[in-house]
N, C-alpha and C positions, 0 to 999 in steps of 0.2 A: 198592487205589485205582487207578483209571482215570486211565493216562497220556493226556496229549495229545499228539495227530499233530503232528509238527511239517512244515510246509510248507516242500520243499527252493525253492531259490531258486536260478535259472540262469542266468550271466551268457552273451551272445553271444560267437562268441568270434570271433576277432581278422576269421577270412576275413569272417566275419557284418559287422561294421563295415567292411572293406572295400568289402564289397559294397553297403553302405547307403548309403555316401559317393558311389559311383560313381552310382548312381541319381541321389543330390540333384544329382550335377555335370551328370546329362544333361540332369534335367530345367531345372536355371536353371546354364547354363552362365558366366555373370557374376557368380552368388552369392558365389564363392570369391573373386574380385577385390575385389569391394564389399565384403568381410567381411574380406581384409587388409588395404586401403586405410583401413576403419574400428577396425583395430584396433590401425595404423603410427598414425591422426591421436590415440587415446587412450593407448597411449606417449608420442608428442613432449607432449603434455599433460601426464601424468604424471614426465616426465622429472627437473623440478625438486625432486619430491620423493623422487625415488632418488637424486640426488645429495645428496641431506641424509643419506636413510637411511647411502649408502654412509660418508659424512666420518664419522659420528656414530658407526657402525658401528668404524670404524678408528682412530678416537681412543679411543674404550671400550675395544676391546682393547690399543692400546698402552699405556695406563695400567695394565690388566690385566696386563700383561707385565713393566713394571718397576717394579709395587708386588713389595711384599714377598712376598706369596701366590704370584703368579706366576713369581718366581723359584726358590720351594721348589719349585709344582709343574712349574716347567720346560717350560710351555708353547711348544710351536718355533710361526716364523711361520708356517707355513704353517697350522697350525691355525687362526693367530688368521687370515689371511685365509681361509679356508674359512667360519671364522664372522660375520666381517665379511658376508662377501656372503650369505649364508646369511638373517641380519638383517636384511639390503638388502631380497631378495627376500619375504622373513616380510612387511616391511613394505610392501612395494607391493604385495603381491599382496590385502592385506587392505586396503588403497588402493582396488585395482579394483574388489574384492568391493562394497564400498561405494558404488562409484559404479554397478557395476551394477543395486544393489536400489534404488538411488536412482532411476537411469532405468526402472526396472521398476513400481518403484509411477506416474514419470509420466504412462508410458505406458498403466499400467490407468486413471488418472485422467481422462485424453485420450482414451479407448475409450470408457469410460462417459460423456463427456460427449456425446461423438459420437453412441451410441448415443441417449442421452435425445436430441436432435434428429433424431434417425430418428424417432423413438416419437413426437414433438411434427407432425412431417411427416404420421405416416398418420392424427392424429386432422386436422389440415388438411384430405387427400385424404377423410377421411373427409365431411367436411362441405362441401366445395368442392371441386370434381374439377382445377375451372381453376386456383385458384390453389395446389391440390397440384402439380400440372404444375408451374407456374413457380416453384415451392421447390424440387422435384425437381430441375427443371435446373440451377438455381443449387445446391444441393449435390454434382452429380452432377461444377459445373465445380472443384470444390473441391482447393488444390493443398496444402494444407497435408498435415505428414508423416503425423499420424494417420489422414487419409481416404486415404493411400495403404497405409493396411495392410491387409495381407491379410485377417485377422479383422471388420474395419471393414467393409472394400470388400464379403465376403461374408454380412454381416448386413442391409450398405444393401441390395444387389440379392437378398436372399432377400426383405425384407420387401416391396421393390415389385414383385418378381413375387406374393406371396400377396394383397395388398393391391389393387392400380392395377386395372382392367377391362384386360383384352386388345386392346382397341381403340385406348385411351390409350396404352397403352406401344407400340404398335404405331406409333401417331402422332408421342409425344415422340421415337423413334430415328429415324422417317423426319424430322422436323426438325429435329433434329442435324447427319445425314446428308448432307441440301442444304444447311445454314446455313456448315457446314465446308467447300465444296469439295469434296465427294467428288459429287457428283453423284446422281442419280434410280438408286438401288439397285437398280430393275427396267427390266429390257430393253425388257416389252411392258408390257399392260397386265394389270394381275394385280386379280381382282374384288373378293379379300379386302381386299387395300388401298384397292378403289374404297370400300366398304361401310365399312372403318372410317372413311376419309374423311369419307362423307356423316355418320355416326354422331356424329364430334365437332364439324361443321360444326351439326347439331341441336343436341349438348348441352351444348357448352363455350361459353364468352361470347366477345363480339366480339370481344376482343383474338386470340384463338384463330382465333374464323372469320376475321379478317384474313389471319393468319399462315397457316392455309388455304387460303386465297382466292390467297393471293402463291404458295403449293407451286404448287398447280395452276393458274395464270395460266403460268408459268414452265416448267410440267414437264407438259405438256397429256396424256402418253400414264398417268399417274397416277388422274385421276380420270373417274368416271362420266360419262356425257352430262346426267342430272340435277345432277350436282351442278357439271359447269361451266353449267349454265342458270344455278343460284344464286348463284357467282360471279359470272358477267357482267354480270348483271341490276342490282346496283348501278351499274357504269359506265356502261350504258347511262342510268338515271333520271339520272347524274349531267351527263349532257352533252342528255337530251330529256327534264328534270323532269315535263312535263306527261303527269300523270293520263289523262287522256283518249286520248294517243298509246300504240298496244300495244306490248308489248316483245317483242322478238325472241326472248326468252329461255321467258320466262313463257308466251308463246303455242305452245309446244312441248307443255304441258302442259293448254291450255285446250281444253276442250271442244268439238266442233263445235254444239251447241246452244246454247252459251254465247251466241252471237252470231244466234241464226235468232229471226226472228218465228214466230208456232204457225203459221200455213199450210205457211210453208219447213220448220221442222221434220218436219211431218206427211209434208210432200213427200218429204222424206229417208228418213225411217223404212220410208214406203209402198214407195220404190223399191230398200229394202235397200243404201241408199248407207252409207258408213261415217263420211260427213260431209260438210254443204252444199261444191261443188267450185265454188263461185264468191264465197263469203265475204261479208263488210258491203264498200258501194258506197264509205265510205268509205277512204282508203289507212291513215288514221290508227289506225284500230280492226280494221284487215282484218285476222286472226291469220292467215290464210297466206298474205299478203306473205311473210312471213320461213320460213317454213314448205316453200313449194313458190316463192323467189324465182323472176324472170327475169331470168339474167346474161345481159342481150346486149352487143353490142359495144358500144351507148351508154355501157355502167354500166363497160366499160371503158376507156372516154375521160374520163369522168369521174376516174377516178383517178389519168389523169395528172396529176404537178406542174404544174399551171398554172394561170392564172386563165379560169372558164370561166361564157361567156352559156348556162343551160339556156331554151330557151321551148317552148312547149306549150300551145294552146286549152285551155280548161277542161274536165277529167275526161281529159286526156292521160296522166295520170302522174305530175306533176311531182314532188309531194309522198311518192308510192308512191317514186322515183328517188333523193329526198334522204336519207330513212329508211336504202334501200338501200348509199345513201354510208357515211354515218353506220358504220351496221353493220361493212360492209368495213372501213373506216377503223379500228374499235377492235379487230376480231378479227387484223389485219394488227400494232400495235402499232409503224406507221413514222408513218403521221401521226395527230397530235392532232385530232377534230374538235370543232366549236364550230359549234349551232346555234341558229338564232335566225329564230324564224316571223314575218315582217315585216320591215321592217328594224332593227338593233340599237340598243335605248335607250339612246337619251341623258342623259347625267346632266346635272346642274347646265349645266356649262360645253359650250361649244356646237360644241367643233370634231369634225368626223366621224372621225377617229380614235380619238379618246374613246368613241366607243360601240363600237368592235371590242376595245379594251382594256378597257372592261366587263363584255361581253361574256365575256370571256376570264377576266377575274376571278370573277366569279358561278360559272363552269364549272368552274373549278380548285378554289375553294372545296369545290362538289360533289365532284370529283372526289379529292381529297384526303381529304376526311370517309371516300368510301368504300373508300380504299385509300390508307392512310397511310404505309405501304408507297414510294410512289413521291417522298414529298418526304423521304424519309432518304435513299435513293439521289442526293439533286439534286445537285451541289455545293456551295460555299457561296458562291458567285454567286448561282446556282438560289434556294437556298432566300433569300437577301436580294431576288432580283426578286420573288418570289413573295408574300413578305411586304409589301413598298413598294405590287404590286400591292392586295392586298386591303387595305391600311390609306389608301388612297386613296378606292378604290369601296366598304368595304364598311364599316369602320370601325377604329380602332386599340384596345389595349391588351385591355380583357376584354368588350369589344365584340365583335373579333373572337373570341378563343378561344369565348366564348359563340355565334356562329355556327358557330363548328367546329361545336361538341356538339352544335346543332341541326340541322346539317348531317347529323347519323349520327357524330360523332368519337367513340368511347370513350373515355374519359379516362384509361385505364389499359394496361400495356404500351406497344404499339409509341404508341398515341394521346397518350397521358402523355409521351411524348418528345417526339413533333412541337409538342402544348402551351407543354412548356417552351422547345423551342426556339423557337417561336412570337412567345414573350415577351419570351427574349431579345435577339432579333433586331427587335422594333417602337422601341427606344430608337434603333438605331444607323441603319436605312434613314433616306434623305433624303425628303421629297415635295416635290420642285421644282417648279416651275409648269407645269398640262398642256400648256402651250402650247408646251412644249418636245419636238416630233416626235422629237428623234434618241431621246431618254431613252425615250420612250412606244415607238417602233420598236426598240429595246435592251429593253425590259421584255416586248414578244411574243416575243424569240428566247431570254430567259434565263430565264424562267415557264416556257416549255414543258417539261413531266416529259423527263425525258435519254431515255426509251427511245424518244420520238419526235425525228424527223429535222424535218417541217415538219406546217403547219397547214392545216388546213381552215375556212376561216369559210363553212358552210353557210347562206345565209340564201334561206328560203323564202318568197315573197311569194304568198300568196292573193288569188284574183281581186275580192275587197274592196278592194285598193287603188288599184284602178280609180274608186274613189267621191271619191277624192283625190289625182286622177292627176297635177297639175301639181308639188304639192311632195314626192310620190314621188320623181317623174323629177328633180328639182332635188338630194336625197338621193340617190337611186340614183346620176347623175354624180359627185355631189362625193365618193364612195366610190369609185367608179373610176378617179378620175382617181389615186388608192391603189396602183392595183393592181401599178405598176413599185418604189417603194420595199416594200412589202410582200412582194415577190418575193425583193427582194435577203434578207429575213430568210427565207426560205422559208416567208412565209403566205400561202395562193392563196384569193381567192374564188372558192364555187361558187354562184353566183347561180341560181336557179331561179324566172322572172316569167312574167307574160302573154304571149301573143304580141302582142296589142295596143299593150304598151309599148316594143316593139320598134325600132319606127320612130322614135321620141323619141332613140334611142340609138346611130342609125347612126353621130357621131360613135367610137364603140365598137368599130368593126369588125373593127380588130387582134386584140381579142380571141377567144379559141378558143368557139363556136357551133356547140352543140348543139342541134336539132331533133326534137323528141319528135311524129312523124307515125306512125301506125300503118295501116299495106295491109290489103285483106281479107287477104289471106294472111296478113297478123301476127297477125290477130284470129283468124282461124283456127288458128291454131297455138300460141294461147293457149288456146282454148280445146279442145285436146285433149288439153296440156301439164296443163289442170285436172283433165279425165275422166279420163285416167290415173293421175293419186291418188288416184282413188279406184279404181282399176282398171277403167275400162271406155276403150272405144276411140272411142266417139264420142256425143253428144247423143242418137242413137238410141235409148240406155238408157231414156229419159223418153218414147219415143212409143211409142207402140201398132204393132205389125208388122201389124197386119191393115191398117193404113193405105198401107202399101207403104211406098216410099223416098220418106217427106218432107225429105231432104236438110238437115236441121234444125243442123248447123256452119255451110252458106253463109248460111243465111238467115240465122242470125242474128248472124254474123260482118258481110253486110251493113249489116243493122238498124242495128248500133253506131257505124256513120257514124265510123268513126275515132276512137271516144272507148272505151279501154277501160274504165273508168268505167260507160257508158252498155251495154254487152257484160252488165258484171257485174249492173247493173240488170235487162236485162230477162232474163236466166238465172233470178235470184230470182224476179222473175216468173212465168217456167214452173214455176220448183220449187213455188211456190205455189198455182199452179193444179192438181197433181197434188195434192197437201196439200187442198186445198180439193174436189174432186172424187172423189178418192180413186180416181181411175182414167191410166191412163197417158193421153199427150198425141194427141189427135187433132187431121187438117188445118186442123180450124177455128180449134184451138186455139193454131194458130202463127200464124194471117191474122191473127186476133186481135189478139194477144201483137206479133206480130213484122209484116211487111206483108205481104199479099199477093202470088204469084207472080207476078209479070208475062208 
C-alpha cells in the first residue's frame, strides 16, 4: 500500500520575524504607536471585566482551600494565586478573542458595503461620465473609518483607474488640485492637460464646463487658446447680448470668407491673400477688429478710471473703440463693463439712475447665468445687492430663478446652488422706493462681482440719435450731471456720441475728451498694420508692377478723408475689382476707385 508524502511544514524563525517587524516599522513608522494606543484604549475597556474575573477567580479558590477537599489535598496559596490569575487571564483573553471576531465580521461588513457603492458608482460613470465625476468626488471626500482602509482605498482607486477615461481622471485631480489651495500643478503650459481640458469642456455637462471655465478663467497658463475662446465667449454675449455684434472670441475662428461678398472673395483668392486685410465696413461684424486690434494710446486713455466724452464724425471709430473697451475691460478682470447701444432704458419709473441700474441688472443676470461661479465667491452683502437688484428690474421669486435658466443657468451643481441661494435670499432683500439714490448708488458698488474694483457703463450712441437730438441731449445731461456721485462708487461713464452733439454739452467740459481724428499718416499705418497680416508690405500686392509705382497706401489713405470706416470701404472696393477682373489693379483702376493724381 502506497504511503503518502507528508508535506514538512516550516515555521520562520525568530531573526525571520525580527526582520519582518523591522520592515513594517520602516515602512509605516506610526503603526506601532496607533497599534498600542489602540490596544491601551481596548484594555481600559476591558478592564472591568478582569476585575470580575480576577474577585471571582480568588474567591473560587479560597473556598477551594478551606473546604474539606482542599485541606486533604493541601493546596498552598500560591497555587491557588497562580490559578486565580491564570482564570483571570483564560477569561479575558477569550473576552478579546470575541471582540476581535466581533470587529472582524464588522469590518468585512463595512468593506462589502463600501465595495457595493463602488460597483453602483462605475455603473453611474457607466451611463453618465458627469455625474460619475460628482459621485466620485463625493466618495473620494469620504472620511468615515471604512473608506480609510487600506483594502477599501485600493479597490476604490483600482476600479477608477480601469473604469474612468484618462481625460476625466486627469480633470477630477486637476480640480481637486485648485479647489484645495494647492495651486495650478503645472509650471508651464503642458498640451496634454490643454487637450483634456477641451475634451471635457465638449463632453461633460455644464455644471462641468462652468467649473472648467472658472480652472482656466483663474489659471490662464492651463488651457489652449481654443478653448479659452470658449470660455470667454459666454462673458462676452453676456455684457454685448446682441447677435449681430462679433465676438472677439469666436471671430478667432471664423473664416475670412465668412464675411466677403463673391467679388472680394474672388479678389482674395486671385491675389493668393490668406484673408480679405480690410474686413466688413462695419465695426460691429468686423471679425479682425479683435483679431489684428489697434492699441493706440486713445484706447489707453480710455481705460483710465474716469468718466470720459469719446466723439468722432461718423465712420471715426467710435463703436470699433467701445467693443475695444469692452474686451480689455473683461480680459483685465479689474473693471466690470456694462454696455448699452443708445442710451440706457428706462424702466417704468423715470429717474436717470434707474436706467444705469437696469442696465446693470440685465448684465449681471447674463453674466451670472454664464459663470455661476462669481456669485458664490460674492459675499453676503454682494449676493443680497445682487438679488434686491434683479427682483426689482427683472422680477422676484420663480420669475427670476426662471430667467436664470433662460439665461444659460444649469440647474444643477454649482447653478443648483446659486438657485437655492437665490430663493432664499428674495424673502429677506427689502425693494425700497427707487427714488431713494443712496440705496440705488449702494446697489452699483455691492452688485459688482468682488473680482472687479469699478465699473464701466459703456454707452454707445449711433449717429441716429441725431434724428432726436433735443431730448438726447436733455438725457445725455441729466446722466452726467451722475458722473461725480457715480465716481465716488467707482462707476465711470464711457460715453462714445457724435461730434455734432458736442457743442449742446459744453457745459461738460471738466470732463476727460477724447477725440477720434485720424491723419493720413494714421490711415496709413493702418493700412499697412492690415497688409501685414497677411504678410505683405504694402497695397502694391493688388496692382500690377508693369504699372510702375502707383503709390496706392497714399492714395488711398487720402481717399478715406479721415474716416477709417470709409479707408475700409474703398479697400473692399479694390479687392473687388481684382475678383471681378480677375487681373491685378491698374492706374485706371485706382482714378476710378480712389481719385485721381493731382
Amino acid at each position: 500500500m502506497k504511503q503518502k508524502s507528508v508535506r514538512s511544514i516550516s515555521f520562520p524563525t525568530p531573526r525571520r520575524y525580527l526582520s519582518l517587524i523591522g520592515q513594517w516599522l520602516r515602512r509605516k513608522p506610526f503603526a506601532m504607536i496607533r497599534w498600542l494606543i489602540s490596544q491601551i484604549v481596548l484594555f481600559l475597556k476591558a478592564l472591568p471585566l478582569l476585575a470580575c474575573w480576577l474577585v471571582l477567580g480568588i474567591v473560587l479558590f479560597w473556598l477551594a482551600k478551606k473546604s474539606p477537599l482542599g485541606q486533604e489535598l493541601g493546596i498552598e496559596p500560591n497555587i491557588a494565586l497562580f490559578a486565580t490569575l491564570l482564570t483571570a487571564l483564560v477569561g479575558f483573553g477569550v473576552q478579546q478573542w470575541n471582540h476581535l471576531v466581533d470587529d472582524e465580521k464588522t469590518r468585512r461588513a463595512q468593506r462589502e458595503a463600501a465595495r457595493g457603492e463602488i460597483d453602483s458608482l462605475l455603473q453611474v460613470l457607466s451611463d453618465n461620465l458627469s455625474e460619475g465625476a460628482r459621485l466620485y468626488r463625493q466618495y473620494a471626500r469620504k472620511i468615515d473609518s471604512v473608506w480609510q482602509d487600506a483594502e477599501v482605498k485600493d479597490y476604490f482607486a483600482k476600479k477608477w483607474e480601469e473604469n474612468a477615461p484618462r481625460e476625466l481622471r486627469s480633470i477630477v485631480s486637476l480640480r481637486e488640485r485648485l479647489e484645495h489651495g494647492g495651486g495650478s500643478p503645472y509650471d508651464r503650459y503642458d498640451p496634454v492637460v490643454a487637450n483634456d481640458l477641451e475634451w471635457a469642456y465638449e463632453n461633460l455637462d455644464e455644471d462641468w464646463q462652468q467649473s472648467i471655465a472658472g480652472m482656466v478663467t483663474n489659471n490662464w497658463g492651463i488651457g489652449s487658446d481654443l478653448l479659452r475662446n470658449k470660455v470667454e465667449d459666454p462673458l462676452w454675449r453676456a455684457v454685448v447680448p446682441s447677435r449681430a455684434v462679433v465676438s472677439p472670441w469666436t471671430s478667432l475662428e471664423q473664416s475670412a470668407s465668412d464675411s466677403d461678398s463673391s467679388d472680394i472673395a474672388k479678389g482674395v483668392r486671385f491675389l493668393g491673400l490668406e484673408e480679405n486685410p480690410f474686413g466688413a465696413l462695419a465695426a460691429e461684424s468686423d471679425y479682425l477688429l479683435f483679431r489684428h486690434p489697434v492699441l493706440s494710446d486713445k484706447l489707453q486713455r480710455l481705460k483710465v478710471a474716469q468718466p470720459t466724452l469719446v466723439v468722432g464724425e461718423q465712420g471715426s471709430g467710435k463703436s470699433a473703440y467701445a467693443l475695444l473697451l469692452i474686451r480689455e475691460a473683461l480680459l483685465s478682470r479689474v473693471t466690470f463693463p456694462i454696455y448699452c447701444v443708445g442710451l440706457p432704458a428706462l424702466p417704468a419709473r423715470t429717474a436717470q439712475l434707474d436706467g444705469l441700474v437696469n442696465a446693470l441688472a440685465q448684465t449681471l443676470l447674463r453674466f451670472i447665468a454664464a459663470r455661476p461661479q462669481f456669485f458664490n465667491k460674492q459675499s453676503i452683502a454682494g449676493r443680497s445687492a445682487m438679488v434686491d437688484l434683479w427682483g426689482r428690474y427683472i422680477g422676484a421669486h420663480q420669475i427670476l430663478t426662471l430667467r436664470l435658466q433662460q439665461a444659460g443657468l444649469a440647474p444643477i451643481g454649482v447653478g443648483e446652488e446659486v438657485l437655492k441661494e437665490v430663493t432664499r435670499l428674495i424673502p429677506e432683500v427689502g425693494l425700497p422706493d427707487s427714488s431713494d439714490v443712496t440705496h440705488l448708488l449702494a446697489l452699483l458698488t455691492n452688485a459688482r462681482p468682488r473680482e472687479f474694483t469699478s465699473t464701466f457703463m459703456v454707452l454707445d450712441l449711433p449717429n441716429q440719435v441725431l434724428d432726436h437730438c433735443a431730448s438726447v441731449i436733455a438725457q445725455l445731461k441729466a446722466l452726467l450731471e451722475l458722473t461725480q456721485p457715480l465716481a465716488h462708487c467707482n462707476v465711470f461713464l464711457k460715453v462714445f456720441l457724435p461730434k455734432a452733439l458736442l457743442p449742446a454739452l459744453k457745459d461738460m467740459s471738466s470732463l476727460d475728451q477724447v477725440t477720434l481724428d485720424w491723419s493720413v499718416s494714421d490711415l496709413r499705418d493702418l493700412i499697412l498694420m492690415r497688409m501685414a497680416n497677411v504678410h505683405e508690405s504694402s497695397l502694391s500686392a493688388l496692382c500690377d508692377p508693369k504699372e510702375g509705382n502707383l503709390d496706392p497706401d497714399e492714395r488711398l489713405a487720402k481717399a478715406a478723408q479721415g474716416s477709417p470706416r470709409r479707408l475700409i470701404q474703398l479697400g473692399n472696393e479694390l479687392l473687388a475689382r481684382v475678383g471681378k477682373q480677375q487681373r491685378q489693379l491698374a492706374r485706371q483702376d485706382l482714378d476710378e476707385i480712389l481719385r485721381p493724381l493731382s
